[in-house]
ROPASE-231922 format. One record per residue (C-alpha): residue number from 1; x, y, z. Coordinates in nm, 2 decimals. Example, Ala and Ser with C-alpha at 12.3 -4.5 7.8 and 13.67 -1.06 7.14 Angstrom:
residues 2
{1 {1.23 -0.45 0.78}}
{2 {1.37 -0.11 0.71}}
This chain:
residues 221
{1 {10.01 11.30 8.53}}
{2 {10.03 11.13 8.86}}
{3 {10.27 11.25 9.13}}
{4 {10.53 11.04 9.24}}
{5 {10.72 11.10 9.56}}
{6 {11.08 10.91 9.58}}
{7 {11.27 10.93 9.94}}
{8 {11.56 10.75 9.92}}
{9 {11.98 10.90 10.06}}
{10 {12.14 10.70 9.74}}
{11 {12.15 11.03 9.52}}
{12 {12.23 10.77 9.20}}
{13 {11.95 10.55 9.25}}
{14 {11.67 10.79 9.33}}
{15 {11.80 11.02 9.00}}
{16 {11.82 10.67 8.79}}
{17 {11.41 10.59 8.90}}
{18 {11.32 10.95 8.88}}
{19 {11.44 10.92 8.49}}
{20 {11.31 10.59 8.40}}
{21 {10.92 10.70 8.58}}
{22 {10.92 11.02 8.37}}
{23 {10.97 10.87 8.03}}
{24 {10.74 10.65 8.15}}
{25 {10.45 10.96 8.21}}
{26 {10.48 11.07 8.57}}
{27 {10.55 11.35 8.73}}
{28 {10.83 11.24 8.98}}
{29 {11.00 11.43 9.30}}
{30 {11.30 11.36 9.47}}
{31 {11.38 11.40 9.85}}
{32 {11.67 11.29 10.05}}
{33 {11.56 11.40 10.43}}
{34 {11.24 11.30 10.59}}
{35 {11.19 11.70 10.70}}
{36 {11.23 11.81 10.30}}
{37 {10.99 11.49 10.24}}
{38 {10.71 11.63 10.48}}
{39 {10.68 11.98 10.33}}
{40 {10.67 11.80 9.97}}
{41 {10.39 11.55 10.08}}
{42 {10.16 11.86 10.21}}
{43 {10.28 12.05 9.93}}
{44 {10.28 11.79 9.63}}
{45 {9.97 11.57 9.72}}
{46 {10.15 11.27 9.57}}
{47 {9.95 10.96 9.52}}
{48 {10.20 10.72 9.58}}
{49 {10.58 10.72 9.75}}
{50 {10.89 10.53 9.70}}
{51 {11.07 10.48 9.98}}
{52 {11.39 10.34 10.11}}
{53 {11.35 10.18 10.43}}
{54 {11.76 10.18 10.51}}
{55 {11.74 10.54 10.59}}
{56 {12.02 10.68 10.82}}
{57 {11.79 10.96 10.93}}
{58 {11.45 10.84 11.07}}
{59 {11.30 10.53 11.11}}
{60 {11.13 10.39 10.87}}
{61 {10.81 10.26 11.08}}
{62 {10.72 10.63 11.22}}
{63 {10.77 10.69 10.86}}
{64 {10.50 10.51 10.73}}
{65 {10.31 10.61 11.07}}
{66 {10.36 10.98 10.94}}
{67 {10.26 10.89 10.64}}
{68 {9.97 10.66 10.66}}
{69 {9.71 10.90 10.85}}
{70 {9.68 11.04 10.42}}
{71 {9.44 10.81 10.30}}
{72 {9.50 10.84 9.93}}
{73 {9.85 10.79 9.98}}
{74 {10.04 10.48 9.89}}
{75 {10.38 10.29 9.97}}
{76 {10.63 10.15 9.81}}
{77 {10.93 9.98 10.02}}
{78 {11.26 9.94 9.84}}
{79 {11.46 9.72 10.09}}
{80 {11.76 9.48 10.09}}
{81 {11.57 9.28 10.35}}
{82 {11.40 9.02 10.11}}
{83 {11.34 8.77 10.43}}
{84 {10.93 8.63 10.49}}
{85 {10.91 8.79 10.82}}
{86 {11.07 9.13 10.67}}
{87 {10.79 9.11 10.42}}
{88 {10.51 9.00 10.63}}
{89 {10.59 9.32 10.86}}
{90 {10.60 9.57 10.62}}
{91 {10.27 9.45 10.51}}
{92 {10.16 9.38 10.84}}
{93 {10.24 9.76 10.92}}
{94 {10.16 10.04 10.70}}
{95 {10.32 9.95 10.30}}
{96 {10.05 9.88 10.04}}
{97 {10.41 9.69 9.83}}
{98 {10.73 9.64 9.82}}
{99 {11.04 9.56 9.62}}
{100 {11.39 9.39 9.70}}
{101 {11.70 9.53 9.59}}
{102 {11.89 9.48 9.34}}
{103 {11.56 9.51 9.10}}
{104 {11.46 9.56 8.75}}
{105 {11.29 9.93 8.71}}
{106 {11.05 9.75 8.42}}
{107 {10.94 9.53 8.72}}
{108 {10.89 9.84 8.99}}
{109 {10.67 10.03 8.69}}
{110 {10.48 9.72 8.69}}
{111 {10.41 9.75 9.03}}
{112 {10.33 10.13 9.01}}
{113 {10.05 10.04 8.73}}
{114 {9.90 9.77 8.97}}
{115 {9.85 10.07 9.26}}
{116 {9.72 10.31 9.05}}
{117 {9.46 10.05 8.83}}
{118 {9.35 9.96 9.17}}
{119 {9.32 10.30 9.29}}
{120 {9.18 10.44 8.94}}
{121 {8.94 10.14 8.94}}
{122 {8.73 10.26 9.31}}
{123 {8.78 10.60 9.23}}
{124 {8.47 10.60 9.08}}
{125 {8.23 10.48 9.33}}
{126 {8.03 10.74 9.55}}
{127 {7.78 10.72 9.84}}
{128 {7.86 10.49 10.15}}
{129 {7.84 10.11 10.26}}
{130 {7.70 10.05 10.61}}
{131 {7.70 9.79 10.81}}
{132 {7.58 9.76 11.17}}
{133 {7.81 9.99 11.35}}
{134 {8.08 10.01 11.05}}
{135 {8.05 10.27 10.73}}
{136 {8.22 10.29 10.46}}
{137 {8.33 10.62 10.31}}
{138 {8.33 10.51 9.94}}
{139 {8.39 10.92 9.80}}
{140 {8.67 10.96 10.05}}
{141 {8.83 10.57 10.11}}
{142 {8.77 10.61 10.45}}
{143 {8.64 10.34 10.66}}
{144 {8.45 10.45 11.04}}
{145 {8.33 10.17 11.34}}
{146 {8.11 10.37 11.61}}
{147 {8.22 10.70 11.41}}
{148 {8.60 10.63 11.48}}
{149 {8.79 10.65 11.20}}
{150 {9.00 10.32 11.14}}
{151 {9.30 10.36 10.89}}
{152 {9.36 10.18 10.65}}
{153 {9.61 10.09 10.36}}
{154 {9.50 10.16 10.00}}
{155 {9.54 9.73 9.99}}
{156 {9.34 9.71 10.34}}
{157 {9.05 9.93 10.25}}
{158 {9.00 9.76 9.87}}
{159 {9.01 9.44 9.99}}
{160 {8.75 9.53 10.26}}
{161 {8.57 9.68 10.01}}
{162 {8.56 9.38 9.80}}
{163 {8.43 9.17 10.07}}
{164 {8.18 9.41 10.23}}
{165 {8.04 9.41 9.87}}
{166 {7.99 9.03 9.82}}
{167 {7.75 9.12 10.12}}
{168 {7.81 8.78 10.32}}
{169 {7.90 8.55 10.01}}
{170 {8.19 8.34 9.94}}
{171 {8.48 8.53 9.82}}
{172 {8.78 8.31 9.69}}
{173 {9.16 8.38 9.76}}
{174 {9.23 8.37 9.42}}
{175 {8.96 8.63 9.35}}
{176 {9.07 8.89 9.57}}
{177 {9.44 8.83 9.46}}
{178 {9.32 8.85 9.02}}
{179 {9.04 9.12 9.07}}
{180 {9.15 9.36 9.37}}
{181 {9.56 9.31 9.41}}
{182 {9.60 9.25 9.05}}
{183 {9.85 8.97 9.12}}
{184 {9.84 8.71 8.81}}
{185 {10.04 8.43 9.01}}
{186 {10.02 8.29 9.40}}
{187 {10.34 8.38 9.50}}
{188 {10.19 8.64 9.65}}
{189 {9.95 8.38 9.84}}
{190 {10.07 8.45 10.20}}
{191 {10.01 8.89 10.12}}
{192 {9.59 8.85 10.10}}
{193 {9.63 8.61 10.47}}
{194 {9.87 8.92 10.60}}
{195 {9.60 9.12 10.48}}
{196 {9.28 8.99 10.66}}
{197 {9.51 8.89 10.95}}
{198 {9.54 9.30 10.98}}
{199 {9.20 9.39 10.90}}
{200 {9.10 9.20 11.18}}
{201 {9.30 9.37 11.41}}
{202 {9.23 9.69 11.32}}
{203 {8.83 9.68 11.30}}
{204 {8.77 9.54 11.62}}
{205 {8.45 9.40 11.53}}
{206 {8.46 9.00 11.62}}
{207 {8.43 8.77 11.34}}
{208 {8.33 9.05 11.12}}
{209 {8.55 8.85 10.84}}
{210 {8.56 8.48 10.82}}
{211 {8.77 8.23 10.70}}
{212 {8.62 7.92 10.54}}
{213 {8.85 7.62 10.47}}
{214 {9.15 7.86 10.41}}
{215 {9.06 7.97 10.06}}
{216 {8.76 8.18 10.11}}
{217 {8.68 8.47 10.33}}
{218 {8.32 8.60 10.36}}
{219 {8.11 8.90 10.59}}
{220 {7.98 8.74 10.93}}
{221 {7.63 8.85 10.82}}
């Protein structure tokens, strides 16, 4: 079963989720302080954490900071903060999803199942991708410019991957949203442009990614 790691102080709520995830087939751990958190991470090896970003304890950004240097890890935010610029940070930053409170478990399952396809679905591919100075670690989900290692969200690294494998062809929007996020509808439009908008920023080589016409993105190649 697939290891699910829940941080969150509200002892109700993070016993309510852990229930719901294991009758749904995962193996779920609760933690209520980022130091018992830390020793379960190295412990557990979870492949994906819920966590609440309203934490008296620690700050949520060196969180995810913390966190994000484990490649085959993934985020889930529960927040309050529902406003665009909330959102476009988180994704901006380090969280591969996130989900407002008050919400609907069926709908945060959903979510889960997205992750995990997504992950399930390039778990099989092996060798490398290379590219001028840039290679891909396809075994390992690890991307490297000039032999620096350049981290990556589970989100930033498939979509990268998707475009680094249309080798310098037209790759719709609404492609990378149906085939790589799994999202079925465009309200999640503005997520693929936060997206690219950090990809760029993170592999500094210029006009690696281009847009065309805002609804296509293609390798500069």
């Amino acid at each position: 079963m697939q290891k699910i790691l829940i941080i969150e102080d509200d002892k109700w709520i993070a016993g309510s989720l852990k229930l719901y995830l294991e009758n749904s087939w995962f193996d779920v751990y609760l933690c209520y302080d980022w130091a018992e958190a830390v020793n379960q991470i190295n412990l557990l090896n979870p492949k994906l954490i819920i966590l609440d970003i309203n934490l008296p304890w620690k700050d949520w950004i060196q969180i995810c900071k913390e966190v994000r240097d484990k490649q085959w890890l993934s985020i889930i935010m529960l927040t309050a903060r529902s406003s665009e610029l909330d959102r476009i940070t988180w994704l901006e930053i380090w969280a591969d999803d996130y989900i407002a409170k008050p919400f609907s478990p069926r709908e945060l399952l959903a979510r889960i199942h997205t992750i995990f396809r997504r992950v399930d679905k390039n778990s099989t591919n092996t060798n490398a991708i290379e590219f001028e100075n840039l290679k891909v670690d396809l075994d390992k989900k690890l991307v490297f410019v000039d032999e620096v290692r350049i981290n990556l969200t589970s989100n930033e690294y498939d979509l990268f991957k998707k475009i680094l494998e249309n080798n310098g062809k037209l790759i719709s929007r609404e492609t990378l949203m149906t085939e790589v996020m799994w999202y079925d509808n465009y309200l999640y439009d503005r997520t693929i442009d936060t997206h690219i908008k950090n990809l760029r920023k993170k592999i500094w080589i210029k006009d690696l990614i281009l847009t065309v016409r805002w609804e296509w993105y293609r390798l500069n190649k």
